[in-house]
gemmi code that builds the backbone of each chain (N, CA, C; Angstrom):
import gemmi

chains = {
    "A": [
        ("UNK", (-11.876, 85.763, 7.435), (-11.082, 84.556, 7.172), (-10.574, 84.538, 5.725)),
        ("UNK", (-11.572, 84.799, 4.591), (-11.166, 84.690, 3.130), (-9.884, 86.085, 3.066)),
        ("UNK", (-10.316, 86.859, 3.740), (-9.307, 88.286, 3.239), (-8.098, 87.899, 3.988)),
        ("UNK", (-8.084, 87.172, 5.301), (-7.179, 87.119, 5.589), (-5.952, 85.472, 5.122)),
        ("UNK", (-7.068, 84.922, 4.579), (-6.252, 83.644, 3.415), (-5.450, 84.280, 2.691)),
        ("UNK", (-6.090, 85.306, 1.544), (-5.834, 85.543, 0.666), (-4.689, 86.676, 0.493)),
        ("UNK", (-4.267, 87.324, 2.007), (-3.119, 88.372, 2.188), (-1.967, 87.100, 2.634)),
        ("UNK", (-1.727, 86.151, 2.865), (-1.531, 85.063, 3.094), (0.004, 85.197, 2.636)),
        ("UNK", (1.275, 85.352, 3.161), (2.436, 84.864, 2.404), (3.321, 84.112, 3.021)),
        ("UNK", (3.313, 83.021, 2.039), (3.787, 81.027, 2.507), (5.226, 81.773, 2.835)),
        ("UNK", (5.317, 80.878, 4.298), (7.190, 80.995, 4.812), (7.102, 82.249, 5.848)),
        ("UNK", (6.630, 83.446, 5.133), (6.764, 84.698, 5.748), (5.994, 84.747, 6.724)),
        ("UNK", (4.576, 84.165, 7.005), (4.216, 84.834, 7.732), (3.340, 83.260, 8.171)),
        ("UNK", (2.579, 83.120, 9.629), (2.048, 82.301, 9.881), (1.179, 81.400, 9.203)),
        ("UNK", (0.427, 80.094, 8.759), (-0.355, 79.385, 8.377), (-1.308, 79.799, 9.136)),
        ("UNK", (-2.433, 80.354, 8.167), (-4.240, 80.671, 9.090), (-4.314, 79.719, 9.452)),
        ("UNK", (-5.169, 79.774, 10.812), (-6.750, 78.704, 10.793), (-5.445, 77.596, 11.454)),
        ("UNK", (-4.272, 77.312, 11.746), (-3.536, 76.467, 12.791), (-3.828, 76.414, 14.435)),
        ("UNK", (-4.412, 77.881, 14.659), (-4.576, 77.806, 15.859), (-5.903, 77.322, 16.253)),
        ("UNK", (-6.659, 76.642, 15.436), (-7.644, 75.976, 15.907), (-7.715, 74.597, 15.375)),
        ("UNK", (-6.651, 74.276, 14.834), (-6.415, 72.593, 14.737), (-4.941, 72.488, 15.359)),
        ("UNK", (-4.743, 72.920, 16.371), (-3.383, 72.326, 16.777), (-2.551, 71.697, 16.980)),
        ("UNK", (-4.309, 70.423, 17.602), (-3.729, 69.272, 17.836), (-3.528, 68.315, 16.950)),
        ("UNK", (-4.024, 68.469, 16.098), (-3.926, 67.479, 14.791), (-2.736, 67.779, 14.255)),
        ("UNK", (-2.298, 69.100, 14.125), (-0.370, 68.956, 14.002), (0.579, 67.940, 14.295)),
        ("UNK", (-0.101, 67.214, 15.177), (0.587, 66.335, 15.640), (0.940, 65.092, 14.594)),
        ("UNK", (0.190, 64.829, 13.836), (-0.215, 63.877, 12.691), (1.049, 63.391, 11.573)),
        ("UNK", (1.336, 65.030, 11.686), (2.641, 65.211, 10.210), (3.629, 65.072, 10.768)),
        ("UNK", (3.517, 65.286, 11.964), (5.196, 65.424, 13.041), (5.353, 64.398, 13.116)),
        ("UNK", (4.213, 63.247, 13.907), (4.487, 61.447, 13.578), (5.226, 60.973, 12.467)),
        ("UNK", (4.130, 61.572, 11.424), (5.155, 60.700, 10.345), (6.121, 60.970, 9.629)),
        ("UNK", (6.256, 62.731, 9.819), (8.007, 62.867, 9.740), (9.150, 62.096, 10.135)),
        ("UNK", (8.613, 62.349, 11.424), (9.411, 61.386, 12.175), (9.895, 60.030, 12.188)),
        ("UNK", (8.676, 59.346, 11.698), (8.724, 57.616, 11.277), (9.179, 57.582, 10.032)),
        ("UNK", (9.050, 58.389, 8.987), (9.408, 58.476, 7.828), (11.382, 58.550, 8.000)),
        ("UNK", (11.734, 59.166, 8.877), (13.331, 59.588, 8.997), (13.470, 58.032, 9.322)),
        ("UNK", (13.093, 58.126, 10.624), (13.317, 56.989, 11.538), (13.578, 55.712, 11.157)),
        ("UNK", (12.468, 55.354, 10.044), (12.609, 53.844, 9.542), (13.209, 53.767, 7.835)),
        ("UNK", (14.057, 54.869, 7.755), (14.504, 55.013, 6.461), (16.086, 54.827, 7.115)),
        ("UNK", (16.398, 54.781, 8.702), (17.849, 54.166, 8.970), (17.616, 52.745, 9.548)),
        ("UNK", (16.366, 51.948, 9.831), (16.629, 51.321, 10.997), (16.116, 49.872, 9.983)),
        ("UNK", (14.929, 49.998, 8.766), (14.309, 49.056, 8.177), (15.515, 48.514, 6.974)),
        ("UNK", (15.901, 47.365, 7.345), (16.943, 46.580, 6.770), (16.424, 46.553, 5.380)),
        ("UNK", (15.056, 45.957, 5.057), (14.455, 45.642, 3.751), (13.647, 47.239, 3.425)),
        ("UNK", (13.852, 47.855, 2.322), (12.724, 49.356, 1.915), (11.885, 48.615, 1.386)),
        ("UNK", (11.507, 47.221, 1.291), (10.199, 46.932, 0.437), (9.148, 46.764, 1.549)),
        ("UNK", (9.509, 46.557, 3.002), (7.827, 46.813, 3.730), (8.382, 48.728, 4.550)),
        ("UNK", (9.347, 48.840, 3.815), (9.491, 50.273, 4.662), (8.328, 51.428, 4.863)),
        ("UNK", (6.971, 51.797, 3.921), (6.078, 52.425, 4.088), (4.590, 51.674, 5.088)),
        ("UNK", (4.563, 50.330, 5.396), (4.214, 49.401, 6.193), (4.863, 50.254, 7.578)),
        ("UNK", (5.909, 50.021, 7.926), (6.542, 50.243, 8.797), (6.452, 51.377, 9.627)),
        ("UNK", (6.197, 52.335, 8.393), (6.207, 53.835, 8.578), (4.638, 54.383, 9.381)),
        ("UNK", (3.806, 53.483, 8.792), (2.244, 53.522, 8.730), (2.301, 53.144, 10.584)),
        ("UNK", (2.830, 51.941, 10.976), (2.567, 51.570, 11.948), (3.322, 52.597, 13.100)),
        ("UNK", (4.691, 52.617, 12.989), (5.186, 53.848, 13.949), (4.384, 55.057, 13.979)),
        ("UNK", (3.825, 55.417, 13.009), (3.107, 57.070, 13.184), (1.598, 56.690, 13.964)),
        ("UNK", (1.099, 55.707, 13.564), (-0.540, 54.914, 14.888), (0.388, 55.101, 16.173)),
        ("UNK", (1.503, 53.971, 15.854), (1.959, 54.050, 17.669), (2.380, 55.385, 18.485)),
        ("UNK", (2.949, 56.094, 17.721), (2.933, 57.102, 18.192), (1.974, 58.103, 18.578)),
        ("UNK", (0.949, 58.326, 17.650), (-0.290, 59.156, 18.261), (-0.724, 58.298, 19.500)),
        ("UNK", (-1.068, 56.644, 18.867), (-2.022, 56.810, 20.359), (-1.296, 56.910, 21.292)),
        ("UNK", (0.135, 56.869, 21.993), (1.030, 56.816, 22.806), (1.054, 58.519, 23.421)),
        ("UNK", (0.943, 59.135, 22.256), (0.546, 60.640, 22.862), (-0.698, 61.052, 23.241)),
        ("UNK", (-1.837, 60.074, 22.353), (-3.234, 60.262, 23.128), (-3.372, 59.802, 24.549)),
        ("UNK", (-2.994, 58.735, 24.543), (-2.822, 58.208, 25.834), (-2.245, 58.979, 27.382)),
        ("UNK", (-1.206, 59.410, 26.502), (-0.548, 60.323, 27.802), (-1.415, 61.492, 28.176)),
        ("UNK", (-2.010, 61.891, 27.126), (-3.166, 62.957, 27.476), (-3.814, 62.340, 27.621)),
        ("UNK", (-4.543, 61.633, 27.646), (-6.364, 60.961, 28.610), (-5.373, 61.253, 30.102)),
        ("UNK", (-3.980, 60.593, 30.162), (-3.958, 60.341, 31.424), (-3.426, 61.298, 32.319)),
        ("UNK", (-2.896, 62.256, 32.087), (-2.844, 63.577, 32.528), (-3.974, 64.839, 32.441)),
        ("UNK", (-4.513, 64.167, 31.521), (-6.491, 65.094, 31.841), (-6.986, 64.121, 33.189)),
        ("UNK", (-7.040, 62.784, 33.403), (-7.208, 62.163, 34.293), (-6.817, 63.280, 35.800)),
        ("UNK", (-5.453, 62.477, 35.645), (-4.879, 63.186, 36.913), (-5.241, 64.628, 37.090)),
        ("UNK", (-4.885, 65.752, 36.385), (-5.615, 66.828, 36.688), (-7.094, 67.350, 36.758)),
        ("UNK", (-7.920, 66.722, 35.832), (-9.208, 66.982, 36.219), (-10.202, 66.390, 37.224)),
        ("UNK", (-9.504, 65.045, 37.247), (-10.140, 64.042, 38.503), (-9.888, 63.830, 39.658)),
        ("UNK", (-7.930, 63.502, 39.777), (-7.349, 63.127, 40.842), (-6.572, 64.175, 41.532)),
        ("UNK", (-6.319, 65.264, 41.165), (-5.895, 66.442, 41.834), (-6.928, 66.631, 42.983)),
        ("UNK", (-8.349, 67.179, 42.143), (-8.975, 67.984, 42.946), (-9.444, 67.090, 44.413)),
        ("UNK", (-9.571, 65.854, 44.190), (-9.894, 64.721, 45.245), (-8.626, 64.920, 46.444)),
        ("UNK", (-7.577, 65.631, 46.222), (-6.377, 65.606, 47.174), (-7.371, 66.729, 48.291)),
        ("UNK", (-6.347, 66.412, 49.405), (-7.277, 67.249, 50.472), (-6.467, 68.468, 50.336)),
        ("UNK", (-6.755, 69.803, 50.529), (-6.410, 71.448, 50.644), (-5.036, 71.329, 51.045)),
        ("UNK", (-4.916, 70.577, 52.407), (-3.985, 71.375, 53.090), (-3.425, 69.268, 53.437)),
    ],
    "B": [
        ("UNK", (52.653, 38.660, 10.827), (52.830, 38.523, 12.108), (52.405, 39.745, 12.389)),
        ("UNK", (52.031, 40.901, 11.961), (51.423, 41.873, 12.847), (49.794, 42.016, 12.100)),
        ("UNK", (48.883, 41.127, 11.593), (47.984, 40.694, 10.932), (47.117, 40.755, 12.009)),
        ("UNK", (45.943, 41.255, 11.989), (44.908, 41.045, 13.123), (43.874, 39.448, 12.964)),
        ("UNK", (43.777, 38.793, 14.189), (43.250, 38.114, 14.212), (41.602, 37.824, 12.804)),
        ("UNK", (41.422, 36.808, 13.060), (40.494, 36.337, 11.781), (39.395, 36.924, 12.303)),
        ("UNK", (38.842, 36.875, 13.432), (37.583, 36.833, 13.628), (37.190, 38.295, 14.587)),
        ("UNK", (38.475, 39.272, 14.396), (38.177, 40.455, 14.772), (36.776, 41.664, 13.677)),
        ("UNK", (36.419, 41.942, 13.735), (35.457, 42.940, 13.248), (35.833, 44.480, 13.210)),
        ("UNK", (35.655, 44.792, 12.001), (36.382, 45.981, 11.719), (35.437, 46.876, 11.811)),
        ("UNK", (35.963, 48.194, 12.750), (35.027, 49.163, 12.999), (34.602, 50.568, 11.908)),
        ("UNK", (34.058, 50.913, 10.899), (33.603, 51.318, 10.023), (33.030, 52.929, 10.698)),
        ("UNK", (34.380, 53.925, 9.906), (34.367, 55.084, 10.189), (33.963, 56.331, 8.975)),
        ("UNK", (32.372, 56.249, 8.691), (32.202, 57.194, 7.164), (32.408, 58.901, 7.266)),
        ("UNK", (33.581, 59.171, 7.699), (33.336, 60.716, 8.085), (33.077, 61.595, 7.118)),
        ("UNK", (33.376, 61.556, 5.809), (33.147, 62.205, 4.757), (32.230, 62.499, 4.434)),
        ("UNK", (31.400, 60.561, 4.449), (30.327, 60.682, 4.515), (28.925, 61.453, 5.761)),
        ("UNK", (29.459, 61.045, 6.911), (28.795, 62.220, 7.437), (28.674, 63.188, 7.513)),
        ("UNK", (29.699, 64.101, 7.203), (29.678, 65.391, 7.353), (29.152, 65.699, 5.529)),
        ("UNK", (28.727, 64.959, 4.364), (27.708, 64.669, 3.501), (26.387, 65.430, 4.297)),
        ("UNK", (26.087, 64.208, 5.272), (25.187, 64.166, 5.987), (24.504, 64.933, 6.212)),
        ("UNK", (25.583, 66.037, 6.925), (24.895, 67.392, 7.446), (24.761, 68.007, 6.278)),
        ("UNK", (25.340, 68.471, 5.459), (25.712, 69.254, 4.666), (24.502, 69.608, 3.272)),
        ("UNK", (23.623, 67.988, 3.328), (22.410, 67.699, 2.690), (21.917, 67.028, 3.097)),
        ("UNK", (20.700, 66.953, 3.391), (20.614, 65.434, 4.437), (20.088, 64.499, 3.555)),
        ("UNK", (20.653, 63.299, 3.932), (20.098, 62.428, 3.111), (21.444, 61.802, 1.961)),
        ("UNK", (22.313, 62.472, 2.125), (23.456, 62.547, 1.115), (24.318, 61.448, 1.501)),
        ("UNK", (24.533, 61.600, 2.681), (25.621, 60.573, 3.247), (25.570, 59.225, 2.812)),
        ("UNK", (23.589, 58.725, 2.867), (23.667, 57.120, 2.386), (23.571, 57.102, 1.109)),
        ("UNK", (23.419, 58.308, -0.182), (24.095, 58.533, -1.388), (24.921, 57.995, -1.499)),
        ("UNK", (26.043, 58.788, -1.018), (27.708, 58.514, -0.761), (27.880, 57.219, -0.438)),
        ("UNK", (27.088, 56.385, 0.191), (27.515, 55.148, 0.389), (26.770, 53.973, -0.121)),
        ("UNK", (25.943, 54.212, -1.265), (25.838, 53.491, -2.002), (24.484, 53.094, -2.234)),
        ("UNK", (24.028, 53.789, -1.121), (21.839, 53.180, -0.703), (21.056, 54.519, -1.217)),
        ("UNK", (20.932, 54.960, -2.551), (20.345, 55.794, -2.933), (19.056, 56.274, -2.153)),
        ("UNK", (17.947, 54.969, -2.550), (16.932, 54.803, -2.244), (16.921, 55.860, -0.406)),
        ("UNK", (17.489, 54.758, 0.150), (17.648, 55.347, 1.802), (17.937, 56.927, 2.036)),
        ("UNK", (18.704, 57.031, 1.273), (18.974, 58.855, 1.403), (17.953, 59.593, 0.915)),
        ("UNK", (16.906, 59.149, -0.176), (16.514, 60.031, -0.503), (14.841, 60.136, 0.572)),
        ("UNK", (14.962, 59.062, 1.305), (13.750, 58.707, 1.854), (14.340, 59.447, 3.337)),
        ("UNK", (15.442, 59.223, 3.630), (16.137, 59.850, 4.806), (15.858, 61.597, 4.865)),
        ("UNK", (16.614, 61.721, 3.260), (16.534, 63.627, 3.404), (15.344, 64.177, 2.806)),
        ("UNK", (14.591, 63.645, 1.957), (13.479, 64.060, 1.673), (12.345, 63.987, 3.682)),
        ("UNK", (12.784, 63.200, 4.046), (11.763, 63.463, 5.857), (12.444, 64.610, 6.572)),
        ("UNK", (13.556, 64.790, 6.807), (14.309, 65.733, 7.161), (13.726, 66.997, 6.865)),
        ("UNK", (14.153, 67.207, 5.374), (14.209, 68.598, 4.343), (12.453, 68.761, 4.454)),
        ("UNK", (11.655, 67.718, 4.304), (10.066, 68.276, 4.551), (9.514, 68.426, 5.756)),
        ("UNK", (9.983, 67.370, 7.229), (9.643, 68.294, 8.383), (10.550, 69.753, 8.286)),
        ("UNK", (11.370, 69.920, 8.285), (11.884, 71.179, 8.595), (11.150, 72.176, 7.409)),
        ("UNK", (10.571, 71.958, 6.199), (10.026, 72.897, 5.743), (8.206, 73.073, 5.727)),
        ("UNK", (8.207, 72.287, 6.710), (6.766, 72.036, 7.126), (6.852, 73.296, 8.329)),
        ("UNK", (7.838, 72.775, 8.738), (7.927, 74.108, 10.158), (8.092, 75.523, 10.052)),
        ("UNK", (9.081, 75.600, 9.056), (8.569, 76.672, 8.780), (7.304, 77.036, 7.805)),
        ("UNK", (6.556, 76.484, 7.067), (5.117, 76.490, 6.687), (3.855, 77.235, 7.540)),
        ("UNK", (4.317, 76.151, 8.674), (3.548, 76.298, 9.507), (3.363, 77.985, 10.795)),
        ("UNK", (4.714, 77.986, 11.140), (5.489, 79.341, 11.991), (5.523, 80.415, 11.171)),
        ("UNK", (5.967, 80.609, 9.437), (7.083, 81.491, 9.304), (8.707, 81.225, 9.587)),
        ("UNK", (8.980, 82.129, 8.364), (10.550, 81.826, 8.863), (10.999, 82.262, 10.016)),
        ("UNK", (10.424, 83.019, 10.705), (10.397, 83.201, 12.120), (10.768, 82.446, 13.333)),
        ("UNK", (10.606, 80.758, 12.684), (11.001, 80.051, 13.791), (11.938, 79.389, 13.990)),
        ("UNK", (13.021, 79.588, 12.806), (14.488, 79.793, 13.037), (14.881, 81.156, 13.579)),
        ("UNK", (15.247, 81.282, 14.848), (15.714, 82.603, 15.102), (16.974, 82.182, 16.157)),
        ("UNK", (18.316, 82.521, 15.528), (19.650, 82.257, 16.432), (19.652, 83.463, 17.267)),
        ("UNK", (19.220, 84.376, 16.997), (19.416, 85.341, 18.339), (18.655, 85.268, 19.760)),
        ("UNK", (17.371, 85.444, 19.253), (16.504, 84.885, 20.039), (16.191, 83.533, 20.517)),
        ("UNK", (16.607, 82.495, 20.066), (16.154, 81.170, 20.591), (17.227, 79.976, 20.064)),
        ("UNK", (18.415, 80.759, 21.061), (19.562, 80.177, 20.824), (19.166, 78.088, 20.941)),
        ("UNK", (18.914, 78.367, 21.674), (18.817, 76.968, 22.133), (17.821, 75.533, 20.610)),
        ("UNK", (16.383, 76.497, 20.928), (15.962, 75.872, 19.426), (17.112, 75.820, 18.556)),
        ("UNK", (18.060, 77.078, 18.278), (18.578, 76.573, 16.941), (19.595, 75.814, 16.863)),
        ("UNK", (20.414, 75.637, 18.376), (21.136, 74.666, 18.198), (20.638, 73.043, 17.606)),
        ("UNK", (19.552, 72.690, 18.065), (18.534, 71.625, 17.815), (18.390, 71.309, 15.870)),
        ("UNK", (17.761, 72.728, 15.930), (17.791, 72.814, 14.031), (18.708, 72.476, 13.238)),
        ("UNK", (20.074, 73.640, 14.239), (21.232, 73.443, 12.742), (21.672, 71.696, 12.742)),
        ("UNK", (20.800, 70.851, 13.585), (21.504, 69.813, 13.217), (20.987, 69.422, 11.265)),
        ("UNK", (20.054, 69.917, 10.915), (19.565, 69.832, 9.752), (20.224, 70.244, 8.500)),
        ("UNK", (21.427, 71.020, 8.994), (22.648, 71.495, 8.097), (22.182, 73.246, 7.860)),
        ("UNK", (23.128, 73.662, 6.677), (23.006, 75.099, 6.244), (21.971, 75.413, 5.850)),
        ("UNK", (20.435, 74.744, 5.820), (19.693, 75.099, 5.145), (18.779, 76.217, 6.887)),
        ("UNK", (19.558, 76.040, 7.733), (19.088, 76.330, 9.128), (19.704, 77.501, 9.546)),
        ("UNK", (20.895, 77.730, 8.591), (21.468, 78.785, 8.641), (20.785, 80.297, 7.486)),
        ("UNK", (20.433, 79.671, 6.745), (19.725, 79.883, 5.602), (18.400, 80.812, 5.988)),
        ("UNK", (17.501, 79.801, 6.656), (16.519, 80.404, 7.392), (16.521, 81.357, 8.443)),
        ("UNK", (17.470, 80.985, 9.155), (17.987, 82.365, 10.033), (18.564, 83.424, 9.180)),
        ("UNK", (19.034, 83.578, 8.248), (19.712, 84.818, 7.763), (18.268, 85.544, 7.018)),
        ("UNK", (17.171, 84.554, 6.753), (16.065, 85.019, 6.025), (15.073, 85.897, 6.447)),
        ("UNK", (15.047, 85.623, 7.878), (14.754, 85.897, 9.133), (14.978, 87.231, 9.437)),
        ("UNK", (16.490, 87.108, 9.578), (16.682, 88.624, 9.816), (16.816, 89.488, 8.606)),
        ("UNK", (17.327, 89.108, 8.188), (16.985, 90.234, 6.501), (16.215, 90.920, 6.236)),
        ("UNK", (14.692, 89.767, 6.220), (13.384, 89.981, 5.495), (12.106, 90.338, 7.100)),
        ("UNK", (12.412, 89.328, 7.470), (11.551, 89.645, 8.818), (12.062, 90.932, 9.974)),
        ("UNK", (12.964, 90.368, 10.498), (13.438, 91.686, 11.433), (13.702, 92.834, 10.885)),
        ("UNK", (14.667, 93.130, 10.007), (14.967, 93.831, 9.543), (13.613, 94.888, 8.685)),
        ("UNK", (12.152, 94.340, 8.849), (11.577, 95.109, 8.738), (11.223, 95.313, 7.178)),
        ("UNK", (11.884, 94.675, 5.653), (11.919, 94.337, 4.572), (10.787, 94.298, 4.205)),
        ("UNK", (9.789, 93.245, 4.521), (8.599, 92.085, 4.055), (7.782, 92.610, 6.392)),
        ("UNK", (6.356, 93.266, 5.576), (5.605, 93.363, 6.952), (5.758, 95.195, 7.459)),
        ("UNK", (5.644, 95.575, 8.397), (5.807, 96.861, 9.047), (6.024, 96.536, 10.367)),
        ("UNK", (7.077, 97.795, 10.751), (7.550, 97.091, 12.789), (6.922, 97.807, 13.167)),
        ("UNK", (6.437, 97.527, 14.430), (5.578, 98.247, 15.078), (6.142, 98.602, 16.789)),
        ("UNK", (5.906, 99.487, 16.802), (6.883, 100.494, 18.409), (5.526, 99.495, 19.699)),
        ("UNK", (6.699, 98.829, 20.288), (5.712, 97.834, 21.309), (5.572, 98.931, 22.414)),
        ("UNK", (4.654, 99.392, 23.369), (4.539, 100.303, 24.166), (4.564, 99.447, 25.948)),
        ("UNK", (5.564, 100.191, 26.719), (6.078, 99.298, 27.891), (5.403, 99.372, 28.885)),
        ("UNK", (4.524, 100.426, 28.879), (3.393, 100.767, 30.528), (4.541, 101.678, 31.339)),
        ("UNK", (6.167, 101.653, 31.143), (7.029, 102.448, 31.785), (7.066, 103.801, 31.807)),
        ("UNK", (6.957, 105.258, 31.997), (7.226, 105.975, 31.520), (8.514, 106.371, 31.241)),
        ("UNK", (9.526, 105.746, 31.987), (10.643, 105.872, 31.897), (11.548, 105.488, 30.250)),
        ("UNK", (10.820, 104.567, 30.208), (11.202, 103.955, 29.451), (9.751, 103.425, 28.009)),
        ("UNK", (9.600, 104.905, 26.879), (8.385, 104.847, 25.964), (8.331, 103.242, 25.257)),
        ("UNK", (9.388, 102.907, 24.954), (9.031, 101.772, 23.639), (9.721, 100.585, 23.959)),
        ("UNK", (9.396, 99.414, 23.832), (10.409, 98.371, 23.033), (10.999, 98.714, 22.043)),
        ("UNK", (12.230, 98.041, 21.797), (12.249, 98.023, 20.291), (11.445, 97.482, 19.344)),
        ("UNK", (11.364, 98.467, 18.152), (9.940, 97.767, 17.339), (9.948, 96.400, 17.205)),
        ("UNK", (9.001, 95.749, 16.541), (8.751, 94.116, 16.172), (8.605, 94.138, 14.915)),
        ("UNK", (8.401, 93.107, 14.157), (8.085, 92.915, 12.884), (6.752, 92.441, 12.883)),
        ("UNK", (5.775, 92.910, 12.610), (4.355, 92.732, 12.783), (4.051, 91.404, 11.702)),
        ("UNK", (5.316, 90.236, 11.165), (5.605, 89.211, 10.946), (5.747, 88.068, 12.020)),
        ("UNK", (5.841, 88.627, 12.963), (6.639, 87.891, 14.220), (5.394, 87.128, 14.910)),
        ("UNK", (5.761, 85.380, 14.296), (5.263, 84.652, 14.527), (5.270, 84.746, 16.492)),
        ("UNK", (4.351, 84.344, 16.628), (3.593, 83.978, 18.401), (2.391, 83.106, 18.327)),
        ("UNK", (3.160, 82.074, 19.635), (1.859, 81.551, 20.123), (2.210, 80.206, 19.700)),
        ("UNK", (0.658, 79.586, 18.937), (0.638, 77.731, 18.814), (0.925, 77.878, 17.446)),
        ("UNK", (0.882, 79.031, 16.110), (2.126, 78.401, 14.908), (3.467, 78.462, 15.071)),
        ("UNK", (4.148, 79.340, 16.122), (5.241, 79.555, 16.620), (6.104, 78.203, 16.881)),
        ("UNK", (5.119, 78.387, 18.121), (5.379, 76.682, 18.866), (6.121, 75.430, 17.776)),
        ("UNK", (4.524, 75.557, 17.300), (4.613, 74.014, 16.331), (5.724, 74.305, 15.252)),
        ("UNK", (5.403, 75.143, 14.512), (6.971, 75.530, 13.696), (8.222, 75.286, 14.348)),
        ("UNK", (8.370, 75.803, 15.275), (9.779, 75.806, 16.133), (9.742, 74.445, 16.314)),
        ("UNK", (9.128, 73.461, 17.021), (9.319, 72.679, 17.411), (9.376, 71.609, 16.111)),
        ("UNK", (9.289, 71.480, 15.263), (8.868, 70.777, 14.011), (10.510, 70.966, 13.576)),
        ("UNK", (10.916, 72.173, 13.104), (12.672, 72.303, 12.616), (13.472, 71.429, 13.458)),
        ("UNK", (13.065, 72.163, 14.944), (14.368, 71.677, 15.777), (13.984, 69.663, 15.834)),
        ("UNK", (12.984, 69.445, 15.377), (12.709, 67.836, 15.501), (13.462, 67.311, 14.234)),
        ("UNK", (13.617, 68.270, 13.019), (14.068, 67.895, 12.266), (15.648, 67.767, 12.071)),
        ("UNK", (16.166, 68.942, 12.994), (17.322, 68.701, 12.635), (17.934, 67.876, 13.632)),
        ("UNK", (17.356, 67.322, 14.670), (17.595, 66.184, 15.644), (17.248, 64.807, 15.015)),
        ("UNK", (16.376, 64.913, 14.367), (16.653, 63.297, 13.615), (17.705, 63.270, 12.651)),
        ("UNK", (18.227, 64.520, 12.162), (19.210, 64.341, 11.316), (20.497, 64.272, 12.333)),
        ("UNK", (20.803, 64.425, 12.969), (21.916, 64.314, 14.016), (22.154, 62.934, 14.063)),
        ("UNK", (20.291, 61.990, 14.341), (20.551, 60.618, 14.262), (21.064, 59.998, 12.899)),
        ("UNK", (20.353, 60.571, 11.846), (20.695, 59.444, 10.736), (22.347, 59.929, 10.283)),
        ("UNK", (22.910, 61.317, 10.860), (24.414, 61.366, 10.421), (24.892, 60.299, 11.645)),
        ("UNK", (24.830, 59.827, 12.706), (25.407, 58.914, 13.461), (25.273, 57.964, 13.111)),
        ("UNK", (23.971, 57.610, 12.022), (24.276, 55.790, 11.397), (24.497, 55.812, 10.175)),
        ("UNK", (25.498, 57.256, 9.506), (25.772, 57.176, 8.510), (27.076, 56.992, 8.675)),
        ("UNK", (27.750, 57.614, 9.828), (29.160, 57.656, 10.508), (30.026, 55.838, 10.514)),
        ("UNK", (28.477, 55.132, 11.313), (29.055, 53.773, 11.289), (28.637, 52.521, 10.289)),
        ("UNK", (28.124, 52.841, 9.631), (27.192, 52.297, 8.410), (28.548, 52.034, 7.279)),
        ("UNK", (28.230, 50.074, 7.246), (29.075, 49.646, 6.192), (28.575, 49.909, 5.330)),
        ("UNK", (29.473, 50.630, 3.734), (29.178, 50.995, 2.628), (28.547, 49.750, 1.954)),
        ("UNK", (26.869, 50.431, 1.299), (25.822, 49.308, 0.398), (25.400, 48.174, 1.543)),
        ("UNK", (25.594, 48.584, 2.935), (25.172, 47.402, 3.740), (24.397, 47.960, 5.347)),
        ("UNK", (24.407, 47.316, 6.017), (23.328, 48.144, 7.814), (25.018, 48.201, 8.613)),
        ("UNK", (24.441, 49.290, 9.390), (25.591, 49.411, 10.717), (26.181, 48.358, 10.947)),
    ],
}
model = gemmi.Model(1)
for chain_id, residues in chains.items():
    chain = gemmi.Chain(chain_id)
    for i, (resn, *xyz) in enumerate(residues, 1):
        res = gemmi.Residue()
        res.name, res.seqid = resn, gemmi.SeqId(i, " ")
        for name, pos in zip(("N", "CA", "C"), xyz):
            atom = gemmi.Atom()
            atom.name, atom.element = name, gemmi.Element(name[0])
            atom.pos, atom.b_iso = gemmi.Position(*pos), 0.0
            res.add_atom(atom)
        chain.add_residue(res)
    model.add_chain(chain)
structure = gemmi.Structure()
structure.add_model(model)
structure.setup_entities()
């Protein structure tokens, strides 16, 4: 892991150690996103980082959610269907 | 007598300013007077998209290969063009890394063409790729409410 940090070149070549936090990627993409998002839509910029805070929550749990509920359906309610 | 009514509303066309827009993101609401907003606009833009590639390699701008992602990206302007030319230069082209002869199981046929043993795959791929092309799709949005956006004022 250290040798392979340390051959490491930013841009060129992959970020180590991503493929075992993947899902937490998700985190920065939220608030990219809310960050763009409410920098066209928030009339006042003085609660604009307020704003920003709350779209990037709604958004994860809105994606957590969809995953509980598609682990649901596939791990629970699939297999309960009959074969044939 | 050819005066438009009082209480008509005038439709507000910033093309200059949008095509600003693309061109830097974040520029357009410069151009029109909301500093603050642009820089909060293109600074989200310009850092997801350089988060993505952070994350991938420049690898995950690729117009040859993944035409489609990059249509998505270049909405982020030349800096998407940028990354693709970096791409092939430095990455494909074998520059930065060593290619390596992919072997086909064919006998007919010994090799792929080599790879760049740079060549992002998999879940930094993914997330990179998908991170640009998110970026240059929100910029698509904020050049459309820069397009109709009264100057120093909201759509």
């Amino acid at each position: 892991m250290i040798a392979t940090t340390l051959a490491y070149l930013p841009f060129l070549e992959p970020l180590p150690g991503v493929e075992r936090i993947w899902m937490l990627m998700l985190l920065p993409l939220a608030l990219g996103i809310s960050v763009i998002y409410k920098a066209m839509k928030v009339a006042d910029l003085e609660r604009y980082w307020r704003s920003v805070g709350v779209m990037t929550v709604q958004i994860v749990l809105a994606m957590t959610g969809l995953a509980v509920l598609l682990a649901i359906l596939v791990q629970v309610v699939v297999p309960m269907l009959p074969a044939e | 007598m050819n005066e438009p009514p009082a209480n008509t509303t005038r439709t507000t066309i910033n093309t200059g300013a949008a095509v600003l827009a693309w061109v830097v993101p974040g520029a357009g609401y410069v151009m029109l007077g909301d500093r603050r907003r642009g820089v909060l606009a293109g600074g989200g833009v310009l850092g997801l998209f350089l988060l993505g590639m952070l994350i991938g390699g420049v690898d995950v701008v690729d117009r040859a290969e993944d035409t489609l992602w990059f249509v998505a990206q270049a909405g982020a302007g030349p800096v998407a063009w940028v990354a693709d030319f970096a791409n092939a230069e430095l990455v494909k082209a074998g520059r930065v890394g060593e290619m390596i002869a992919v072997p086909t199981g064919d006998p007919r046929v010994p090799t792929y063409p080599a790879v760049s043993s740079l060549k992002g795959v998999a879940r930094p791929n993914e997330l990179g790729t998908l991170y640009c092309a998110m970026a240059g799709l929100m910029n698509v949005a904020v050049i459309l409410d820069v397009l109709g956006r009264r100057p120093g004022g909201r759509a």
